[in-house]
PDB file with one MODEL, atoms N, CA, C and O in Angstrom:
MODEL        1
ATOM      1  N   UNK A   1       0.851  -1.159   0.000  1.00  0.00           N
ATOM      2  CA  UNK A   1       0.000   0.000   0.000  1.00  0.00           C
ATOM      3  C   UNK A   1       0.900   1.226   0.000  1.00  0.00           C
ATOM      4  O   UNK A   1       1.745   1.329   0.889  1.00  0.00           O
ATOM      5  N   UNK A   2       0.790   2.069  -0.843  1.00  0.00           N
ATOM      6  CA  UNK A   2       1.412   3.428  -0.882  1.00  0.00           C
ATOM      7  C   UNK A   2       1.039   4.356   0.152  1.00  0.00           C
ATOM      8  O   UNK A   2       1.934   4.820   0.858  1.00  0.00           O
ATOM      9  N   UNK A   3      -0.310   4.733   0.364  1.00  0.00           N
ATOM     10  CA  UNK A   3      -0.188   5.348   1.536  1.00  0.00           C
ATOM     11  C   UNK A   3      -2.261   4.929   1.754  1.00  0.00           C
ATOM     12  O   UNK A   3      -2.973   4.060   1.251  1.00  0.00           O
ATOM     13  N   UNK A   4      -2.523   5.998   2.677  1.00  0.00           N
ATOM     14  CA  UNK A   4      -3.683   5.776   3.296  1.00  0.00           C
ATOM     15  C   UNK A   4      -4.372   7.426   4.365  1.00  0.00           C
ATOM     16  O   UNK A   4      -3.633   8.169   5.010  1.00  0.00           O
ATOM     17  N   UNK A   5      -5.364   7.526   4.281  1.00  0.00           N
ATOM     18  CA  UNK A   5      -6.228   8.079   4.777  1.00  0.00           C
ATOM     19  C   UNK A   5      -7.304   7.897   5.432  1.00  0.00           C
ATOM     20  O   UNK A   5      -8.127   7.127   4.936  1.00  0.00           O
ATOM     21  N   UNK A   6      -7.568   8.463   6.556  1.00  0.00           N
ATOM     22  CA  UNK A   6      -8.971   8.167   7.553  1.00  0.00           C
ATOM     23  C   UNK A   6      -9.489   9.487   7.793  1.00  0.00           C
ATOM     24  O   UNK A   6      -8.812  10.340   8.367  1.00  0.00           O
ATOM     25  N   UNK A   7     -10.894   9.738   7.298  1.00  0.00           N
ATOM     26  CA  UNK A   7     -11.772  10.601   7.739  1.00  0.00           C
ATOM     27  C   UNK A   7     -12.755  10.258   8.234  1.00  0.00           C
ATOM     28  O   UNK A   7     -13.529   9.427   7.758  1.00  0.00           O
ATOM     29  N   UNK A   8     -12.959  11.212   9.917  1.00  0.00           N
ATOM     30  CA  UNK A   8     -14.406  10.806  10.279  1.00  0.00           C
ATOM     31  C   UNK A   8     -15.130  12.244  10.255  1.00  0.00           C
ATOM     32  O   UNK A   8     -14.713  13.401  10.294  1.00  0.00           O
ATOM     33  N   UNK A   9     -16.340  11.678  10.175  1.00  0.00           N
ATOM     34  CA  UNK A   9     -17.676  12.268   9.462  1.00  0.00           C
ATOM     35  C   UNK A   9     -18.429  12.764  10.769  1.00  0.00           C
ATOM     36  O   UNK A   9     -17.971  12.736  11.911  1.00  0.00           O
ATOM     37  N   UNK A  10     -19.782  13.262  10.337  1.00  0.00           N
ATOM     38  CA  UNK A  10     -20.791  13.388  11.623  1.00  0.00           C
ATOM     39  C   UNK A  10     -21.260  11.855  11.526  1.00  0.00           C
ATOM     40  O   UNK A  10     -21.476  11.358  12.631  1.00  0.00           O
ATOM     41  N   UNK A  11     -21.506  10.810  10.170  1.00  0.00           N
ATOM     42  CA  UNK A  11     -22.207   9.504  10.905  1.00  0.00           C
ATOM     43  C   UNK A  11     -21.401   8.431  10.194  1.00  0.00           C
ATOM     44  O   UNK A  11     -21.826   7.304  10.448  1.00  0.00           O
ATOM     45  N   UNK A  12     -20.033   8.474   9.119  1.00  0.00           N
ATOM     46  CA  UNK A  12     -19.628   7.591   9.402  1.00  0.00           C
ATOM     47  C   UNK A  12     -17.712   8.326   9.106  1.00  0.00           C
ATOM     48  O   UNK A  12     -17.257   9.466   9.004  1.00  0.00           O
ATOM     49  N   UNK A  13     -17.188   7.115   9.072  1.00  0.00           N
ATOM     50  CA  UNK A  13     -15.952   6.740   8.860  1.00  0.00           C
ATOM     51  C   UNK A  13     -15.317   6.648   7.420  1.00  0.00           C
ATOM     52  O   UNK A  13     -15.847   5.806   6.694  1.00  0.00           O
ATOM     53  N   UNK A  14     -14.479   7.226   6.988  1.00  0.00           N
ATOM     54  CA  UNK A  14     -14.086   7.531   5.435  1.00  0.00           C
ATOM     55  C   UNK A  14     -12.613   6.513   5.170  1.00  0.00           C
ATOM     56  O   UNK A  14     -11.544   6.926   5.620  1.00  0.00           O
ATOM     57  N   UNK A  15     -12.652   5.623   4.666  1.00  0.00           N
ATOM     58  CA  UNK A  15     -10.975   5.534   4.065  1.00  0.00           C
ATOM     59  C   UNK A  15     -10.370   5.745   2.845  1.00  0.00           C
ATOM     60  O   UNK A  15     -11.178   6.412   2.199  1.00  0.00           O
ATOM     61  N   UNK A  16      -9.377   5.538   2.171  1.00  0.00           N
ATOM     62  CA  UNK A  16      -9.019   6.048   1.324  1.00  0.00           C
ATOM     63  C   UNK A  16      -7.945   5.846   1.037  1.00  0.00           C
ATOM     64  O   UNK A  16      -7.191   6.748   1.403  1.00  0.00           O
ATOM     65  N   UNK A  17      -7.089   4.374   0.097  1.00  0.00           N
ATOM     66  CA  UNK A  17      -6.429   3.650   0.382  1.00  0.00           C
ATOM     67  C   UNK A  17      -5.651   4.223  -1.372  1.00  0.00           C
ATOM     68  O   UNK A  17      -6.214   4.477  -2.437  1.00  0.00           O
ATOM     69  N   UNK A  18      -4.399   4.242  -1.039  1.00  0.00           N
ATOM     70  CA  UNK A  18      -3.787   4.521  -2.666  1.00  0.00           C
ATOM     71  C   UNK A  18      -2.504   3.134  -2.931  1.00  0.00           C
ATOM     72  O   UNK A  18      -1.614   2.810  -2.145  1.00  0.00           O
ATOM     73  N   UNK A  19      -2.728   2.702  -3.906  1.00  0.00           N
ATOM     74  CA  UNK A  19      -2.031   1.215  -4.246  1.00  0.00           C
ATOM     75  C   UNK A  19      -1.129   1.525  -5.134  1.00  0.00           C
ATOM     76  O   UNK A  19      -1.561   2.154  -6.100  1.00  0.00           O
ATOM     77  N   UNK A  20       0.296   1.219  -5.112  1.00  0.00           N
ATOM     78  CA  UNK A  20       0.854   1.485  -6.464  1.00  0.00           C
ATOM     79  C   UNK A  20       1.393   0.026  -6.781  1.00  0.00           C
ATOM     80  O   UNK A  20       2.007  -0.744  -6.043  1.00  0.00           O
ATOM     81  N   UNK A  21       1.025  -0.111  -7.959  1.00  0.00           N
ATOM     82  CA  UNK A  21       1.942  -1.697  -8.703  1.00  0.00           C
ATOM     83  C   UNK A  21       3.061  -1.322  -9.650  1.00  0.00           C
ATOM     84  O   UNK A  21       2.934  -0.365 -10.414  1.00  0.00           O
ATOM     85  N   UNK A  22       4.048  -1.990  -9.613  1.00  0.00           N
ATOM     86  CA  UNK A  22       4.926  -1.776 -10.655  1.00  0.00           C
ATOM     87  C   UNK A  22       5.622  -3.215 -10.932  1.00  0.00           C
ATOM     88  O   UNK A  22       6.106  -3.870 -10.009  1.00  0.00           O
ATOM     89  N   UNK A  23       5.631  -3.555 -11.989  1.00  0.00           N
ATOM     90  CA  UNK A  23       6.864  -4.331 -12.481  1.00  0.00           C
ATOM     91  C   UNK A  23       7.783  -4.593 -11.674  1.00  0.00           C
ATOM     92  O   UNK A  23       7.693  -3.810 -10.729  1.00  0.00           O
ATOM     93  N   UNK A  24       9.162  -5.730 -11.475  1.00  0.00           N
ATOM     94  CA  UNK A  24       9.984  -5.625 -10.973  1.00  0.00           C
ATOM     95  C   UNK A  24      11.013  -4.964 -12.068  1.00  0.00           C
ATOM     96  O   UNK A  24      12.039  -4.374 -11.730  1.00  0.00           O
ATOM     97  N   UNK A  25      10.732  -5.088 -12.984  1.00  0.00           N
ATOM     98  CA  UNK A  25      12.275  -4.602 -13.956  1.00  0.00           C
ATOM     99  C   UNK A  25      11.693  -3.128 -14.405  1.00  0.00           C
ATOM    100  O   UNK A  25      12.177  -2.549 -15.377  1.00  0.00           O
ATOM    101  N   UNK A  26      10.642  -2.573 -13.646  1.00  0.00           N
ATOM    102  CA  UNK A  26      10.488  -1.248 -13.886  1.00  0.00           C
ATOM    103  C   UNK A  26       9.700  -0.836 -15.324  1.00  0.00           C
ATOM    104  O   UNK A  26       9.425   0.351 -15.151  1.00  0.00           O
ATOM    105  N   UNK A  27       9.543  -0.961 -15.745  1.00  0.00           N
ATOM    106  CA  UNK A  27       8.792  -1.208 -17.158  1.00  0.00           C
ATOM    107  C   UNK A  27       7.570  -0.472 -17.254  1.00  0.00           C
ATOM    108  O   UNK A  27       7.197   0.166 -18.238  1.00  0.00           O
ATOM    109  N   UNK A  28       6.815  -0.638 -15.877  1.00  0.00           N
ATOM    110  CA  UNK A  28       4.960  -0.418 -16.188  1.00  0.00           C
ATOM    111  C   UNK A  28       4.946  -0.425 -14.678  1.00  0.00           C
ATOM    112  O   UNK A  28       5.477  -1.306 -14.002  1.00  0.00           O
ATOM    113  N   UNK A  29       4.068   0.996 -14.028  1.00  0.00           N
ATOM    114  CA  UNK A  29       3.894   1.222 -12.979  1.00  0.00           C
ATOM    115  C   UNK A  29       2.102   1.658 -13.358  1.00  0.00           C
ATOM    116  O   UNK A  29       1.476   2.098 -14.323  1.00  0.00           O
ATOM    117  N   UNK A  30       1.862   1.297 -12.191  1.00  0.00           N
ATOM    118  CA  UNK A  30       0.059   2.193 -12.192  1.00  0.00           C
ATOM    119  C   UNK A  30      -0.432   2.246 -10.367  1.00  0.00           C
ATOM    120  O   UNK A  30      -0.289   1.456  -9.434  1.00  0.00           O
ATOM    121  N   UNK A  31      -1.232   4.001 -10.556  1.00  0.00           N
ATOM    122  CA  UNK A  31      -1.563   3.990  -9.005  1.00  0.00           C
ATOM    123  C   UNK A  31      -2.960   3.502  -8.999  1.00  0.00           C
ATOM    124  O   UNK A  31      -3.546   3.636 -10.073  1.00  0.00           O
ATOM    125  N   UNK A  32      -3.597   2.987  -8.067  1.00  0.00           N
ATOM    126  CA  UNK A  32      -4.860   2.765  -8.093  1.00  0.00           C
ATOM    127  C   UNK A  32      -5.988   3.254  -6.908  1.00  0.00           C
ATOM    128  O   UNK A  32      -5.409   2.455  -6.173  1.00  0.00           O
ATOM    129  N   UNK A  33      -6.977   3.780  -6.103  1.00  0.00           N
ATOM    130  CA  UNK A  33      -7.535   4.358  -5.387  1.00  0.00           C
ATOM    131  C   UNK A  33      -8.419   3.260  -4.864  1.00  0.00           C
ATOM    132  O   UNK A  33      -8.749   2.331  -5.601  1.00  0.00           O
ATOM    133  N   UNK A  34      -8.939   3.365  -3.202  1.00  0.00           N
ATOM    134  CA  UNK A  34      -9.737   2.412  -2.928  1.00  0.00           C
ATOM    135  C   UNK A  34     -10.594   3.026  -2.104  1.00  0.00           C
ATOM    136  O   UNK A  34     -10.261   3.014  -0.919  1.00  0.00           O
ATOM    137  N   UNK A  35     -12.057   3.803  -2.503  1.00  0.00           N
ATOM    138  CA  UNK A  35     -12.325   4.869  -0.946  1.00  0.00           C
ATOM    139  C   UNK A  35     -13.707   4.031  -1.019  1.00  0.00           C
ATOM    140  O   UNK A  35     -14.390   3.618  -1.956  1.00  0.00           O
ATOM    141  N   UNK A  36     -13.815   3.965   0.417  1.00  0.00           N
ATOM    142  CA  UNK A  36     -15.447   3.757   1.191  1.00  0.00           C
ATOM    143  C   UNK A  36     -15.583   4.533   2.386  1.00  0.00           C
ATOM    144  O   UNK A  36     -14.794   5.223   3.032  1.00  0.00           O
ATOM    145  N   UNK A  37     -16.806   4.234   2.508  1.00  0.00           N
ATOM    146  CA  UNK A  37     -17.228   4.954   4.172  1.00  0.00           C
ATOM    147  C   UNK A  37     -18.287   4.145   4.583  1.00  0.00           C
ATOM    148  O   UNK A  37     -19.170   3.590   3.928  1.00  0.00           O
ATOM    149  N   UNK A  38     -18.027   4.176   5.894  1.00  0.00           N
ATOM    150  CA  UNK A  38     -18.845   3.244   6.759  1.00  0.00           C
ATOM    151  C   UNK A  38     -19.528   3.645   8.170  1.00  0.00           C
ATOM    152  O   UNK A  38     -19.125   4.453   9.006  1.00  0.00           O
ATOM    153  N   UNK A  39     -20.633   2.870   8.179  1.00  0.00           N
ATOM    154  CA  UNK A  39     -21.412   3.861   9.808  1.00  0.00           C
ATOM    155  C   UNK A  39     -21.266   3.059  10.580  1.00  0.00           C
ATOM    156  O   UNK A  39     -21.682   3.246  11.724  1.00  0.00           O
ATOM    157  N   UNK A  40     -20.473   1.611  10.141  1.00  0.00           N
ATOM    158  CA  UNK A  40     -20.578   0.668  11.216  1.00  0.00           C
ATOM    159  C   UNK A  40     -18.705   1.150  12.286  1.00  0.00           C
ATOM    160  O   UNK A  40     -18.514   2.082  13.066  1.00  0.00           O
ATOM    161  N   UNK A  41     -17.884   0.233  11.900  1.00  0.00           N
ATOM    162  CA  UNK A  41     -16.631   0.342  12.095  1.00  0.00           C
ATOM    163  C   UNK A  41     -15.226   1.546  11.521  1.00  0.00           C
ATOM    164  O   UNK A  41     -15.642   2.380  10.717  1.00  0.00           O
ATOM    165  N   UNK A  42     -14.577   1.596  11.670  1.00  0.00           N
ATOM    166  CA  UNK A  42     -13.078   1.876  11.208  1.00  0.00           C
ATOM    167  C   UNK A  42     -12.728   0.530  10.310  1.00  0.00           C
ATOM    168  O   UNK A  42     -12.310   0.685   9.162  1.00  0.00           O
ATOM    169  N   UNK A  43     -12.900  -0.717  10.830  1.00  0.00           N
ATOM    170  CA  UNK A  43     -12.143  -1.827  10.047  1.00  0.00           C
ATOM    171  C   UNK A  43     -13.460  -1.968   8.787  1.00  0.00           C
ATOM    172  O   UNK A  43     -12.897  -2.179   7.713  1.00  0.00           O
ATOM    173  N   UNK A  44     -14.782  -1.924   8.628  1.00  0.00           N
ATOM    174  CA  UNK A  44     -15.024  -2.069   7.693  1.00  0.00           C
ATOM    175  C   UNK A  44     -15.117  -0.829   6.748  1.00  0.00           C
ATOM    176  O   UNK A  44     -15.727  -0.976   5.689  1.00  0.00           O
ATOM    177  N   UNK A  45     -14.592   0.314   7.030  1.00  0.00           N
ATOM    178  CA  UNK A  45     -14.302   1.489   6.555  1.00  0.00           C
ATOM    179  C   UNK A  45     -12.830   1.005   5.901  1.00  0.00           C
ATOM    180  O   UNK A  45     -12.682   1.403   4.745  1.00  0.00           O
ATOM    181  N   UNK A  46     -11.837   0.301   6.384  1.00  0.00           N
ATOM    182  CA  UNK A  46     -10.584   0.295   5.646  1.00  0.00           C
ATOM    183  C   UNK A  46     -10.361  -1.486   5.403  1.00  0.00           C
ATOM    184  O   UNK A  46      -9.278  -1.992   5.110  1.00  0.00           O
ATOM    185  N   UNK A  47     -11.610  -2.221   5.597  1.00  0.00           N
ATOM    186  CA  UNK A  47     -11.669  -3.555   4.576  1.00  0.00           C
ATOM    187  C   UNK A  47     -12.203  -2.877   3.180  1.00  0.00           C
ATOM    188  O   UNK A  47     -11.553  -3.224   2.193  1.00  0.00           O
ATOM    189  N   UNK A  48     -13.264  -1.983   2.947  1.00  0.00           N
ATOM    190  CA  UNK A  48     -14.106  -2.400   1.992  1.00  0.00           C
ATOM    191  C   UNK A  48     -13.042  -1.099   1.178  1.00  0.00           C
ATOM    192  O   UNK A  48     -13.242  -0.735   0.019  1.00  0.00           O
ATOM    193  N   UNK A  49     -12.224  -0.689   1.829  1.00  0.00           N
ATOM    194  CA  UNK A  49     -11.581   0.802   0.779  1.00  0.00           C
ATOM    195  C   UNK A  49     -10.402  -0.480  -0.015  1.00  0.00           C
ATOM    196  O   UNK A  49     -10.219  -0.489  -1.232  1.00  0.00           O
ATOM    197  N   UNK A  50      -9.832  -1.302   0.776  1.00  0.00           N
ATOM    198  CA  UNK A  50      -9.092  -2.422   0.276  1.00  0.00           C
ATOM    199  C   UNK A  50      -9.757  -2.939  -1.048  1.00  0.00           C
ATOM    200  O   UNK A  50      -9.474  -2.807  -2.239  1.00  0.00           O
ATOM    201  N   UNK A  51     -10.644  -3.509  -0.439  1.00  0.00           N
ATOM    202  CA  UNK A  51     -11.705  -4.469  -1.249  1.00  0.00           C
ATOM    203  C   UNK A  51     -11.732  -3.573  -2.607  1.00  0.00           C
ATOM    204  O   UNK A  51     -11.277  -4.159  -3.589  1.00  0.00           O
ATOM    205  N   UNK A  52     -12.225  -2.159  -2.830  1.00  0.00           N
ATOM    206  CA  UNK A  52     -12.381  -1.832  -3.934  1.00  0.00           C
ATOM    207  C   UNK A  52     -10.883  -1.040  -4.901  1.00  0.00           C
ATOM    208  O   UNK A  52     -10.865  -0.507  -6.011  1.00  0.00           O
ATOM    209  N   UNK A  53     -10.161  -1.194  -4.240  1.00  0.00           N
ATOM    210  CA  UNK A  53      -8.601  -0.854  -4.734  1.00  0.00           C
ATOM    211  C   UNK A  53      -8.040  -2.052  -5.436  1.00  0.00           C
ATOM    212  O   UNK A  53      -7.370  -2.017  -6.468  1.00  0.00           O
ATOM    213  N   UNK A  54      -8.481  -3.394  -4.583  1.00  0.00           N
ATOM    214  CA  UNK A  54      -8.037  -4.738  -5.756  1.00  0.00           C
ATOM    215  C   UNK A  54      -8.970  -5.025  -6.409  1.00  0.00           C
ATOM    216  O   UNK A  54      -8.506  -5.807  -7.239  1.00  0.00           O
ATOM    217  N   UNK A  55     -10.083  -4.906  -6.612  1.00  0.00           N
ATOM    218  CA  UNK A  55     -11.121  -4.921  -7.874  1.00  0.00           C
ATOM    219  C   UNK A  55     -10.886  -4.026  -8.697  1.00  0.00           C
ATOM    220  O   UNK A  55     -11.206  -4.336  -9.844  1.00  0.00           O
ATOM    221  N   UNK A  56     -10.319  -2.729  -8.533  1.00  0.00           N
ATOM    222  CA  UNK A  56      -9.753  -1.620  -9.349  1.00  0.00           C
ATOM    223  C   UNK A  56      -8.668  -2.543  -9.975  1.00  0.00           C
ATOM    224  O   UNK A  56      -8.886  -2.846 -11.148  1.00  0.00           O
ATOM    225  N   UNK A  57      -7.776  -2.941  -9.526  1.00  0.00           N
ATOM    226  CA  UNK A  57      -6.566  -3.403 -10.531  1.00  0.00           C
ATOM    227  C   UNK A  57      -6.717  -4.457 -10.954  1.00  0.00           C
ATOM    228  O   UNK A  57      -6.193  -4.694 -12.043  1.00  0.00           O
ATOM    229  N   UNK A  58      -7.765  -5.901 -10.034  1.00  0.00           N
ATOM    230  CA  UNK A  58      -8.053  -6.744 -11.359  1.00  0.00           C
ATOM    231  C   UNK A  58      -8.847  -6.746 -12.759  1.00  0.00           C
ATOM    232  O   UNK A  58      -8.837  -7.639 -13.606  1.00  0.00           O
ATOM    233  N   UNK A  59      -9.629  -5.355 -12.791  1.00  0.00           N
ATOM    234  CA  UNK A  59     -10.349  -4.938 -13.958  1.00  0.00           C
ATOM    235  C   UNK A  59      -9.931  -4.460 -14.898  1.00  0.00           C
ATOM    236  O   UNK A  59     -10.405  -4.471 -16.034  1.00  0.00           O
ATOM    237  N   UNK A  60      -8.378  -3.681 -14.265  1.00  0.00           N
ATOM    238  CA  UNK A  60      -7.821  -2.718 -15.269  1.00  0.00           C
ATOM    239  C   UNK A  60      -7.048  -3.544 -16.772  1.00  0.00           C
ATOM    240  O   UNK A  60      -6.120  -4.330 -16.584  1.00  0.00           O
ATOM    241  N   UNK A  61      -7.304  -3.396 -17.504  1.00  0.00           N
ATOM    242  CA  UNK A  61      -6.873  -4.199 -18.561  1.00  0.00           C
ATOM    243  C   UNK A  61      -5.036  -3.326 -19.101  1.00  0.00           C
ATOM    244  O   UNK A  61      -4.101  -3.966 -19.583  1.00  0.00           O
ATOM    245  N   UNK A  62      -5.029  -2.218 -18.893  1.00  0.00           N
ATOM    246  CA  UNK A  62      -3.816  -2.408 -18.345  1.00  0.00           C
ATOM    247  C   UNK A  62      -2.353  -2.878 -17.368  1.00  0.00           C
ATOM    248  O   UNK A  62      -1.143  -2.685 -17.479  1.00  0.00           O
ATOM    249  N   UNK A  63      -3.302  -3.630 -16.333  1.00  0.00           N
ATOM    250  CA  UNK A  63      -2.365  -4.340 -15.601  1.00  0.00           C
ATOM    251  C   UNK A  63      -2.575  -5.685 -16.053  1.00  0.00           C
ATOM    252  O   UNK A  63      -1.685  -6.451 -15.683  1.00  0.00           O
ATOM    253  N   UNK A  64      -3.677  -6.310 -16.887  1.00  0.00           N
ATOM    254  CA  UNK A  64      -3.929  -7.342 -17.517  1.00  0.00           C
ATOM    255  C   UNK A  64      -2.364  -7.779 -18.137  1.00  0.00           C
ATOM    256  O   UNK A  64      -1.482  -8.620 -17.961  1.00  0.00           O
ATOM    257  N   UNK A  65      -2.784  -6.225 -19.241  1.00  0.00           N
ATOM    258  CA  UNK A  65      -1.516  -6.340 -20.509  1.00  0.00           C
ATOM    259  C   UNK A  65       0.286  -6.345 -19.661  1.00  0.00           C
ATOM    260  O   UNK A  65       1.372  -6.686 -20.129  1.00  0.00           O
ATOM    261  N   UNK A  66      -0.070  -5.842 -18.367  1.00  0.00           N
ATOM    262  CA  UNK A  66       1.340  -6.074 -18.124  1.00  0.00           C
ATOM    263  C   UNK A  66       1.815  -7.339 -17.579  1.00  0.00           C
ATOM    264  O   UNK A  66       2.985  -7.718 -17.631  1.00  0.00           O
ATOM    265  N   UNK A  67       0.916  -7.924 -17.094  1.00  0.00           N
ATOM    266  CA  UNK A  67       0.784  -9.418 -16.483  1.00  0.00           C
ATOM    267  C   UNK A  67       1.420 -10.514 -17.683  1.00  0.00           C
ATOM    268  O   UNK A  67       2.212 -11.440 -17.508  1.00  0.00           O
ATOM    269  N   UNK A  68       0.733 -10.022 -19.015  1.00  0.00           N
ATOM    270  CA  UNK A  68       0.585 -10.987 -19.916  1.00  0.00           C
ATOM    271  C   UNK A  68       2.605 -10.573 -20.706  1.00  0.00           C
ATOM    272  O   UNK A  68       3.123 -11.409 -21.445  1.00  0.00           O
ATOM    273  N   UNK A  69       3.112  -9.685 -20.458  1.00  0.00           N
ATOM    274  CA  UNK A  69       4.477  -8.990 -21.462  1.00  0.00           C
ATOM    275  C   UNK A  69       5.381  -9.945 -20.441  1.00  0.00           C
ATOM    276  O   UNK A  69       6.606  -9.982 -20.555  1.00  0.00           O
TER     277      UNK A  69
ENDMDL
END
């Protein structure tokens, strides 16, 4: 995880998770974003900001194409 953010609200909890992937031989880098908010917890405020940061990069068909080089 590159870095991370927590905001609280008047009724819930904000996260805000930033992912960077890169190659090992440097080639192809990409950042990716993961934000939710939640009225229940903090942890399901920074599960579900997770949760949508790796659905962000398994969709991206640019990290597809770098998977596949």
């Amino acid at each position: 995880m590159d870095s991370a953010a927590l905001y609280w609200g008047f009724a819930a909890i904000r996260c805000i998770v930033w992912v960077r992937i890169e190659k090992k031989d440097g080639t192809w880098s990409k950042s990716y974003e993961g934000n939710n908010a939640s009225r229940a917890t903090l942890y399901r405020a920074v599960d579900g900001a997770v949760y949508k940061a790796v659905v962000a990069i398994l969709q991206d068909k640019d990290f597809k194409n770098a998977l596949s080089q």
